[in-house]
C-alpha positions as CSV (number, residue, x, y, z in Angstrom):
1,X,92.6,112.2,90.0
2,X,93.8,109.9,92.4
3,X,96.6,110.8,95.0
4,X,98.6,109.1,97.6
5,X,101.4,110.8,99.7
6,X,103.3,109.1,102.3
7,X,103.9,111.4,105.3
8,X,106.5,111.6,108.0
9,X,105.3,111.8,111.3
10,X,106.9,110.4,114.7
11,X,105.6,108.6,117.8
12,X,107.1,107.8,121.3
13,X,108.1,104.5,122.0
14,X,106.7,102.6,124.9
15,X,109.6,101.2,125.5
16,X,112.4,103.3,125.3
17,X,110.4,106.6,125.5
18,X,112.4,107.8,122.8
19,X,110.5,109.5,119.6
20,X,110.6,107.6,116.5
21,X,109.3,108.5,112.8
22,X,106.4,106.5,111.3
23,X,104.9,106.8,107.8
24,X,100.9,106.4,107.9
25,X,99.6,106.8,104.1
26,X,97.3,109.2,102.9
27,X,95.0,108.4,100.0
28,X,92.7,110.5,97.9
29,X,89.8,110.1,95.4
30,X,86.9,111.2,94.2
31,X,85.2,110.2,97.9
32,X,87.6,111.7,100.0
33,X,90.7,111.0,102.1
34,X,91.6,107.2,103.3
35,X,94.5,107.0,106.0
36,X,96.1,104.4,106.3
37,X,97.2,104.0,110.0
38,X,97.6,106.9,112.3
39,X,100.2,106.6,114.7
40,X,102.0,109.8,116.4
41,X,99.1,112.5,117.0
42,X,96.5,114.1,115.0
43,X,98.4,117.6,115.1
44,X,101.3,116.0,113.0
45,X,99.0,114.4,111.1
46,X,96.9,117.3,110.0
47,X,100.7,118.9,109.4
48,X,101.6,116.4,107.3
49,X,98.8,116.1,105.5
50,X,98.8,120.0,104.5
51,X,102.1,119.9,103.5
52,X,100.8,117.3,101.2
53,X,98.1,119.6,99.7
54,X,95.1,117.6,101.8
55,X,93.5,118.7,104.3
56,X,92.4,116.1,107.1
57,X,88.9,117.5,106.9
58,X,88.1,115.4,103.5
59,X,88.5,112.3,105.7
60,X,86.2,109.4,105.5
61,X,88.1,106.6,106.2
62,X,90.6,105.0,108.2
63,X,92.3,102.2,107.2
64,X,94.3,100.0,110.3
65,X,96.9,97.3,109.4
66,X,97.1,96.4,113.0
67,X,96.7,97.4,116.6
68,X,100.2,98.3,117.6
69,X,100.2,101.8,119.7
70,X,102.0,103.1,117.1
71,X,99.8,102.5,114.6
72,X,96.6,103.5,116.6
73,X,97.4,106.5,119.3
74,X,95.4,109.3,117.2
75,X,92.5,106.8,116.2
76,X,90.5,108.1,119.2
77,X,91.5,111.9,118.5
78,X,90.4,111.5,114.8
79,X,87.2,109.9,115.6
80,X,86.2,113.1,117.5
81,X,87.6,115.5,115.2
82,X,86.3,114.4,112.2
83,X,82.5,112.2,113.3
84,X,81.7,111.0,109.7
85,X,85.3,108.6,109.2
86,X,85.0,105.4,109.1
87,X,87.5,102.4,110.8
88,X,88.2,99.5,108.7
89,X,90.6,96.9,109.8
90,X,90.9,93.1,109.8
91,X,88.3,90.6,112.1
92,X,90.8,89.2,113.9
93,X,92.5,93.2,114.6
94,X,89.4,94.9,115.5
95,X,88.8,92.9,119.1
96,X,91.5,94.6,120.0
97,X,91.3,98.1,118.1
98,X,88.0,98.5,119.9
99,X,89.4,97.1,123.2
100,X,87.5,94.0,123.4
101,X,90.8,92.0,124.3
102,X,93.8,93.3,126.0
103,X,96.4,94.5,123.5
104,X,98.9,91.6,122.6
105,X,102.1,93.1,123.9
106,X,100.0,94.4,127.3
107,X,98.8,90.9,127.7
108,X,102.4,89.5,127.3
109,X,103.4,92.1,129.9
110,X,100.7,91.5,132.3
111,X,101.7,87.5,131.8
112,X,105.1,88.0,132.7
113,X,105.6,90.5,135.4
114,X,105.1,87.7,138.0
115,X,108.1,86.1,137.1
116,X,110.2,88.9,136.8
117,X,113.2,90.1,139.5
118,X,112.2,92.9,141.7
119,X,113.9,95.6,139.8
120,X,112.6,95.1,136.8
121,X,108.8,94.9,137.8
122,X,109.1,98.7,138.0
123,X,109.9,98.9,134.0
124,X,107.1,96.2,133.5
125,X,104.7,98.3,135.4
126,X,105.5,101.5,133.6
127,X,105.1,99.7,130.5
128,X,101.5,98.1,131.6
129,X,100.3,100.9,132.3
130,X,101.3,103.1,129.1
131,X,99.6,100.4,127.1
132,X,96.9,100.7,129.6
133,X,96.4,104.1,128.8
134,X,95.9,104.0,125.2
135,X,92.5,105.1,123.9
136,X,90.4,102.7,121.6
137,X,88.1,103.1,119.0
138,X,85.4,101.4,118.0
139,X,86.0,99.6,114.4
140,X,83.2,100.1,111.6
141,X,83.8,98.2,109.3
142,X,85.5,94.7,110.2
143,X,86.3,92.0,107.1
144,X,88.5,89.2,106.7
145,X,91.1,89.2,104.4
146,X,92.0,88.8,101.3
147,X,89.4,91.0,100.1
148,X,89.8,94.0,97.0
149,X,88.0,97.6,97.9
150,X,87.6,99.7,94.9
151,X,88.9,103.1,96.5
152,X,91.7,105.0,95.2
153,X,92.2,102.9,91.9
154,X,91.7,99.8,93.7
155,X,93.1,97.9,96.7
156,X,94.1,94.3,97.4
157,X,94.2,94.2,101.4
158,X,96.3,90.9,102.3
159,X,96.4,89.0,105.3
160,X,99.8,89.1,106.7
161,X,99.9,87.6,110.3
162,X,103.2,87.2,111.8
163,X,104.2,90.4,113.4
164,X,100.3,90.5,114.8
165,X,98.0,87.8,114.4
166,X,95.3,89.8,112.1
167,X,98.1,92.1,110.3
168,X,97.2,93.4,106.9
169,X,99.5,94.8,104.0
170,X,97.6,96.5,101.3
171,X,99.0,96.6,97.4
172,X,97.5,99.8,95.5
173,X,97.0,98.8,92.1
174,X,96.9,101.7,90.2
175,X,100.1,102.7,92.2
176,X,101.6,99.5,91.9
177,X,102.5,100.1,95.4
178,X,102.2,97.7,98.6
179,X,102.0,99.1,101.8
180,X,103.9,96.5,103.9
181,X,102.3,98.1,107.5
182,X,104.9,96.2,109.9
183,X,105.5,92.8,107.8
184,X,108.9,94.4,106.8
185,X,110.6,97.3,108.0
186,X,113.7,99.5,106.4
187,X,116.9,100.3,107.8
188,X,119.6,101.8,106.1
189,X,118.4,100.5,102.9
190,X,118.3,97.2,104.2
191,X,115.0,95.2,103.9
192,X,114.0,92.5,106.6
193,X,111.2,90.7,108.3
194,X,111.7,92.8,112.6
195,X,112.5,89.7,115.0
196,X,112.3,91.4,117.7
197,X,108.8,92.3,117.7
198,X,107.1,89.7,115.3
199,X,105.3,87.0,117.4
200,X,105.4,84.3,115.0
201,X,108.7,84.5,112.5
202,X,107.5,81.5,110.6
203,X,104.1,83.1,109.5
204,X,105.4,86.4,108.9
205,X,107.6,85.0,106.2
206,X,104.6,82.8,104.4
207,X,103.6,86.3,104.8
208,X,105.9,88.5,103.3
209,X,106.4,85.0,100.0
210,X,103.0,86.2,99.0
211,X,104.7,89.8,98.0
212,X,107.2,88.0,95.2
213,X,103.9,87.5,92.9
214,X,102.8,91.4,93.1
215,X,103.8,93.9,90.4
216,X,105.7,96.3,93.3
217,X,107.3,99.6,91.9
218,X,107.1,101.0,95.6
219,X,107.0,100.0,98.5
220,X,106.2,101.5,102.0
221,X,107.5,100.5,104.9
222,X,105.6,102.3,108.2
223,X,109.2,102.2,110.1
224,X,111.8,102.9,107.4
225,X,109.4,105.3,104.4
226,X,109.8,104.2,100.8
227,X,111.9,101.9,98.5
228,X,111.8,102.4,94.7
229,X,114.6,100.6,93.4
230,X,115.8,96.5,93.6
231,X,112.3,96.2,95.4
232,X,111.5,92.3,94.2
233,X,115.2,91.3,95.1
234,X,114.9,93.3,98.5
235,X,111.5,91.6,99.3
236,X,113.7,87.9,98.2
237,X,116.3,89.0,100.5
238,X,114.2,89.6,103.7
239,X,112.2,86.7,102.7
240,X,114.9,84.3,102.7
241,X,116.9,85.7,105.7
């Protein structure tokens, strides 16, 4: 039987350095165990997962909507732990999951430090060189999107660029659940498309249009958890903000 919990686990921000809570998804079928994203650290993964009645152990893949930190610190750290899983994420998201090109927001910061007063270069710098610091992984299994895997009942993955250039959402058929990664977020109950750190607004809705067509009973949000009820007119809501 297939299974899906949606854990609760928390990161630091690089910006603030405060600790915020993140929902990577963990799937199961008759295979194994497929995360989806795997920010915060393994320990609170393996936690979680436990709690959940699976055991990190089982894992074979690793599924990444994009290469923000917070979606990505543990990659490295389940790599070693667990040798046989394999990283699948989007073309265009895996030059930089691997570290073949400068993550996006540590290029932006890099670009702009030059041209910023004295006091805040130190901020910049800090910043630089926590994004520095992240460890990479090497992707296995690159694709471009759309494109349906068969695991766990079946799985549309979508391309959603907006808030990253090669972000994916996936939609769980048998679930009827879509796993929005970072093309919305939840606040409060509220529903929207996150300004602040989407690098092109204009894609990111085209993005999240595509959702209105899907049969969505739930839907995940990696900075906000779960939404169950008023989804379609939540997902209208955000889309025409």
């Amino acid at each position: 039987m297939n299974r899906m919990a949606v854990l609760n686990t928390s990161y630091i921000s690089a910006k603030s350095r405060a600790r915020m809570f993140i929902h990577p998804v963990l799937l199961e079928d008759e295979s194994g165990l497929i995360l989806i994203d795997c920010g915060g650290s393994l320990p609170g993964l393996r936690a979680q997962a436990l709690d959940s009645g699976m055991d990190l152990c089982a894992l074979t893949r690793i599924l990444i909507t994009h290469h923000d930190q917070d979606h990505i610190s543990a990659l490295a750290d389940c790599r070693e732990a667990y040798p046989r899983v394999r990283i699948a994420a989007s073309r265009v998201e895996a030059e930089y999951i691997s570290g073949k090109k400068d993550f996006e927001r540590l290029a932006q910061a890099k670009k702009l430090f030059d041209s910023l007063p004295p006091g805040r270069r130190r901020e910049a710098a800090a910043l630089i060189a926590f994004y520095a610091s992240i460890r990479t992984a090497e992707v296995d299994d690159p694709f471009d999107p759309p494109v349906f895997f068969p695991w766990c009942g079946g799985m549309d993955i979508l391309s959603t660029p907006g808030h990253m250039p090669g972000h994916i959402s996936v939609y769980l058929r048998e679930f009827k659940t879509l796993i929005a990664g970072d093309a919305l977020v939840l606040e409060g109950g509220r529903l929207s498309i996150d300004a602040a750190h989407t690098l092109d607004m204009q894609a990111a809705r085209q993005s999240v249009a595509q959702f209105l067509d899907l049969d969505i009973q739930r839907l995940v949000c990696y900075h906000g958890g779960v939404l169950e009820e008023g989804v379609r007119q939540s997902i209208l809501s955000a889309f025409q903000e």
